[in-house]
C-alpha positions in Angstrom: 0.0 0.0 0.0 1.5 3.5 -1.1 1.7 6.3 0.7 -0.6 8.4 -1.9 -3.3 6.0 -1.5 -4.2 7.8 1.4 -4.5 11.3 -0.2 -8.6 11.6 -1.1 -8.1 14.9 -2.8 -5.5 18.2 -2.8 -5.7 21.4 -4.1 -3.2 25.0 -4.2 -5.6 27.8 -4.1 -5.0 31.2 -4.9 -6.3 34.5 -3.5 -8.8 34.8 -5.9 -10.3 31.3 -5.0 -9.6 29.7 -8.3 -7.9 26.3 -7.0 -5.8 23.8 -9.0 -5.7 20.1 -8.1 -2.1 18.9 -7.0 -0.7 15.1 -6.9 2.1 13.3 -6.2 5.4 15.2 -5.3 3.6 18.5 -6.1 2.0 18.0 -3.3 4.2 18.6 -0.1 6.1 21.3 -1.4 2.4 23.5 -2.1 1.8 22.9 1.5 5.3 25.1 2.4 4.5 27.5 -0.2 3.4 31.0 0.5 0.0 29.4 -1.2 -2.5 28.0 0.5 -2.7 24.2 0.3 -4.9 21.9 1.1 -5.0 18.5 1.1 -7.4 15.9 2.8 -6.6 12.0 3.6 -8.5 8.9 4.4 -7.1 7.5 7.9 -8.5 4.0 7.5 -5.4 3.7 4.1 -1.7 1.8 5.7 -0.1 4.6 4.1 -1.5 7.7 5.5 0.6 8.0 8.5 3.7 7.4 6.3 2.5 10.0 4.2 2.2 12.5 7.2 5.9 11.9 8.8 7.4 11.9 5.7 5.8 15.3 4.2 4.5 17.5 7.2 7.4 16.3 9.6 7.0 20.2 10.8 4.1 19.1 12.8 4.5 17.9 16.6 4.0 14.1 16.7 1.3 15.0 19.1 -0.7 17.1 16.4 -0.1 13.9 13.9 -1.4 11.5 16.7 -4.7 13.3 17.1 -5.2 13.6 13.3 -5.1 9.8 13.3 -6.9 8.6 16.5 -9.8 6.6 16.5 -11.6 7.7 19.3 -11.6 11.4 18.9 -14.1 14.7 20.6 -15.1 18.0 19.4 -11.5 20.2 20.5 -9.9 23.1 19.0 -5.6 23.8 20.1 -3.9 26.6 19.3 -0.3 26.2 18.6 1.7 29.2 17.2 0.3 30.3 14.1 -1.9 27.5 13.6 -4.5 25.5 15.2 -6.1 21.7 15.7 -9.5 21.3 14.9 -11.3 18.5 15.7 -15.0 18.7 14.5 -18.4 16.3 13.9 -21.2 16.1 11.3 -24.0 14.0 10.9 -23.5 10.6 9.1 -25.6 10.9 6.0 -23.7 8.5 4.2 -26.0 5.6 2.8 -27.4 2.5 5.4 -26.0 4.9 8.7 -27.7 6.5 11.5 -27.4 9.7 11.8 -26.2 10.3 15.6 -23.2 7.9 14.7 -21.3 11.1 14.1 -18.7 11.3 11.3 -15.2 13.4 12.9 -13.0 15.6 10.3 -9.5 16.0 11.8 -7.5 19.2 10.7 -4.3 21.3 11.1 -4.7 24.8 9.8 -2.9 27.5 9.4 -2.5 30.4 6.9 -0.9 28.7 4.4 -1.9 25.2 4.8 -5.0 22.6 5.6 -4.2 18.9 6.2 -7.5 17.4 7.3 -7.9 13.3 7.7 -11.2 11.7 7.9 -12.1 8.5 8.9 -15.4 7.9 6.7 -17.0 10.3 4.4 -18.4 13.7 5.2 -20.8 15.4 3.3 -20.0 18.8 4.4 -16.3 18.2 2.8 -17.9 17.0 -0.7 -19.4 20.7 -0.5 -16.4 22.8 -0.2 -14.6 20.5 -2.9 -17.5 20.4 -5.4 -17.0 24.9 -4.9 -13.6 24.3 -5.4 -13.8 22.4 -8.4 -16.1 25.0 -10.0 -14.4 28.3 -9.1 -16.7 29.5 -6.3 -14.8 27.8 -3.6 -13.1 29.7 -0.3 -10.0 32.2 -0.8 -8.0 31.4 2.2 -7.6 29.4 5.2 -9.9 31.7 7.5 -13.0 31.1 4.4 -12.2 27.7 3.7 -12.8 26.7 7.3 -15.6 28.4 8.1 -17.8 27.4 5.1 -16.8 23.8 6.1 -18.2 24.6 9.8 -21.7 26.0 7.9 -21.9 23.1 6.1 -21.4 21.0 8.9 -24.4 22.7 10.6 -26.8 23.6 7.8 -26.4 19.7 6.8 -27.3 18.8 10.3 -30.7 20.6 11.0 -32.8 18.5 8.4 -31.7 15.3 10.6 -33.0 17.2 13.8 -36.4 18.4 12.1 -36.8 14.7 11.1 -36.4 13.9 15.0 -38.5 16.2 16.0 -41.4 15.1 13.7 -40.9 11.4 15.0 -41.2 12.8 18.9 -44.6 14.6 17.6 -46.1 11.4 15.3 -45.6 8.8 18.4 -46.9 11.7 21.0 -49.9 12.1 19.0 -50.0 8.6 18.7 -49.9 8.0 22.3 -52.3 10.1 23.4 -54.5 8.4 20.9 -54.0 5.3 21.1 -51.6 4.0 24.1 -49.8 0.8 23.7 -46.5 -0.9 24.7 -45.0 -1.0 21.2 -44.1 2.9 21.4 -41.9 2.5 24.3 -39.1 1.1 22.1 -40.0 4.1 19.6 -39.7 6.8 22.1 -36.6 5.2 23.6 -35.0 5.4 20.4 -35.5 8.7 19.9 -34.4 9.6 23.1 -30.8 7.7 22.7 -30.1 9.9 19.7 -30.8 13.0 21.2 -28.7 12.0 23.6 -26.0 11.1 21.3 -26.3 13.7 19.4 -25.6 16.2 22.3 -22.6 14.1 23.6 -20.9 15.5 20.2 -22.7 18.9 19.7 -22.2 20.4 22.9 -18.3 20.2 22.9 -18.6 22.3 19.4 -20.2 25.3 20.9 -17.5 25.7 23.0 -15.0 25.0 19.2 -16.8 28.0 17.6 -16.7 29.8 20.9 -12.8 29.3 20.9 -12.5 30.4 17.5 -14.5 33.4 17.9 -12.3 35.0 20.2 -9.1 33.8 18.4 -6.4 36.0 17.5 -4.8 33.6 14.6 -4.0 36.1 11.7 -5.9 34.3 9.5 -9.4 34.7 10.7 -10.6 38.2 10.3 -13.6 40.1 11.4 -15.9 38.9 8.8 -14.7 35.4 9.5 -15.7 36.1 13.1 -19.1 37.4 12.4 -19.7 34.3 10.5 -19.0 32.2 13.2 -20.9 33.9 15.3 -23.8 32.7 13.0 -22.7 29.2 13.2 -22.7 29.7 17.2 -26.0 30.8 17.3 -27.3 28.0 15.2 -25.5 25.5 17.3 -26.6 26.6 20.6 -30.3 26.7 19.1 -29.7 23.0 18.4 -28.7 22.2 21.9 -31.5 23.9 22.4 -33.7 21.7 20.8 -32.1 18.7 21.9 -32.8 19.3 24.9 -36.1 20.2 24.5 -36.6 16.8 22.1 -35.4 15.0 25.2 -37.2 16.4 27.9 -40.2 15.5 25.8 -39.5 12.1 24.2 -39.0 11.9 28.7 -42.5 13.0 29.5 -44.1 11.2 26.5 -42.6 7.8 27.7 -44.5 8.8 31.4 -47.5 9.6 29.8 -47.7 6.5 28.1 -46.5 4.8 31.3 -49.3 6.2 33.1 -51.7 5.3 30.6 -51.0 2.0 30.5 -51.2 1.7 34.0 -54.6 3.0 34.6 -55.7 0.6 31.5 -54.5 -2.1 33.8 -55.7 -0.7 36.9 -59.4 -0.7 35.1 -59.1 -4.4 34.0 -58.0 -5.6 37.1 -60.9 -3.4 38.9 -63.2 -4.9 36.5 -61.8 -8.5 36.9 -62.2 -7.6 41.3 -65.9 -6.7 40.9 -66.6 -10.0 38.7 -64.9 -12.4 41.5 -66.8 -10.0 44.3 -70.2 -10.6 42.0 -69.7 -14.8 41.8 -67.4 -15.2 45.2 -71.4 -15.4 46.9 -72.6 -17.7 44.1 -70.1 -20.1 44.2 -70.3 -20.3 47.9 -73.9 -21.4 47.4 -73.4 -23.5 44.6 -70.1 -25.6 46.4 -72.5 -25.3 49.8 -75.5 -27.4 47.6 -72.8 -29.5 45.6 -72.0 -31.6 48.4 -72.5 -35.1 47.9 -73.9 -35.7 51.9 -77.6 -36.3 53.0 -79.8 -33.3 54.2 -79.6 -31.0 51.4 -82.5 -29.1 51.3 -85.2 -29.4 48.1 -83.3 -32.9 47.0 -86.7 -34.2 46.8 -88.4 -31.7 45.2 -88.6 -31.1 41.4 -88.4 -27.3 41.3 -85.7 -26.8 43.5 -83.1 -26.3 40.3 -85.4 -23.5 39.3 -86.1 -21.6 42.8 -82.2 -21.7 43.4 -81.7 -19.9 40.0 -84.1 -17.8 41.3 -82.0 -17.0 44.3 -79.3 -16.8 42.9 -80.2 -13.8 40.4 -81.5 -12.0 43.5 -78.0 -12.2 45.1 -76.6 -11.1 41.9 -79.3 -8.2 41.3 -78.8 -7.1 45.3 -75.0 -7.1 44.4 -75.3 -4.7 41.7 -77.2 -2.3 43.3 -75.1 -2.5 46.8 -71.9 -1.7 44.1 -73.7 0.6 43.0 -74.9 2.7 46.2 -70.8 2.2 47.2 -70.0 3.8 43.7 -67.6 1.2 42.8 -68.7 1.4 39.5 
């Protein structure tokens, strides 16, 4: 496995935002050029770590260990003139789940982007497909903030979705309560959850990089970010909120399901109380011992059906003066 298998795409843009695709051995020497370079690698390829040590030996080992980690979080480091930024989208590839959040890894500075990814993002596919049509970023400051508006924008169609689920089984559980939601309503809750595990730490990304003084992000960059702040603490927001519902939804069907047991076992408590008397009478009479009274006579079947209604009729209307139903 080569070392270039690893490299997904690479570009040298100029200031004007026209960008050129580089390959090969043109590649390492854009990324020390007073052009910026960037150049984006799939983690999961033998030779992407090679690839690294061998062409951007500049960076701390530390900064190349975080770019290749499995396990990684939301973060954002500033080291000198650069920075590494660790960020999540939603996993829209085909046959995922959303909540399973796809991470991009990156070292940026002014003059250079190295990113590694460990499965596709969407977001990336965006700022490539501008690229490749002239209408792409200009520098490092642009380049990285249309990637974190992407990242956002892409993620709010997911959240509508979950929030239209959450009202669908409410509605339906207020209609029509039944067990089979519960499994429902605890899904949805587990990717809300999820979903704020790797959303939260981001705020605090964009808050980082709001207030940075790296030369390459400027005042418009800024005020862009502040956009994408806004819309990420509006979807905390409503994570929270889809939470605290998809919570109360699974009481209120809890509850409802309760009482529908409660009323069957109180209906099944006032049909034992109704035949507990007749079957004492019935088990009294059924015993096979002399002395039982009307044995000899031929309508003694008949007057002890008779009796018996009048214990059920006396009964009902005893219940009923109690009010127990």
């Amino acid at each position: 496995m080569t070392a270039s298998s690893a490299i997904l795409h690479a570009y040298a843009i100029d200031r004007e935002g026209v960008a050129r695709k580089i390959e090969g051995d043109d590649i390492a020497p854009a990324l020390e050029s007073s052009e910026l370079a960037w150049v984006h690698l799939d983690a999961n390829e033998q030779g992407c770590k090679s690839w690294l040590e061998s062409n951007v030996a500049y960076l701390d080992d530390m900064i190349i260990d975080a770019l290749l980690a499995e396990e990684t979080r939301p973060r954002y480091l500033e080291i000198d003139q650069g920075a590494l930024l660790i960020l999540r989208g939603v996993n829209l590839n085909e046959n995922a789940r959303p909540e399973d959040m796809v991470s991009i890894r990156m070292w940026i500075d002014a003059h250079r982007i190295v990113s590694v990814r460990l499965r596709r993002l969407k977001a990336v596919v965006d700022i490539r497909e501008r690229l490749d049509v002239g209408t792409g970023p200009k520098n490092a400051g642009e380049l990285l903030v249309q990637l974190i508006s992407r990242l956002f924008e892409r993620m709010e169609p997911v959240f509508s979705e979950l929030d239209e689920a959450l009202d669908n089984v409410e509605e339906a559980v207020m209609e029509t309560p039944d067990a089979k939601y519960r499994q429902v309503i605890t899904s949805i809750r587990k990717q809300a959850i999820v979903f704020r595990r790797y959303i939260a730490p981001q705020r605090d990304v964009i808050s980082a990089l709001r207030v940075s003084e790296q030369p390459w992000l400027d005042q418009q960059h800024k005020r862009r970010l502040q956009e994408s702040l806004d819309r990420v603490i509006r979807y905390i927001e409503d994570i929270d909120t889809i939470r605290e519902r998809a919570q109360i939804v699974k009481d209120e069907l809890a509850n409802a399901l309760s009482d529908k047991m409660n009323k069957n076992l109180y209906m099944l408590s006032v049909v034992a109380a109704v035949f507990l008397p007749l079957g004492f009478l019935t088990g009294l009479l059924g015993i096979n011992v002399g002395g039982i009274p009307g044995a000899e006579n031929a309508n003694s079947f008949l007057i002890f059906c008779g009796i018996l209604i009048v214990v059920i009729a006396g009964q009902i209307a005893l219940f009923k003066k109690l009010k127990w139903f």
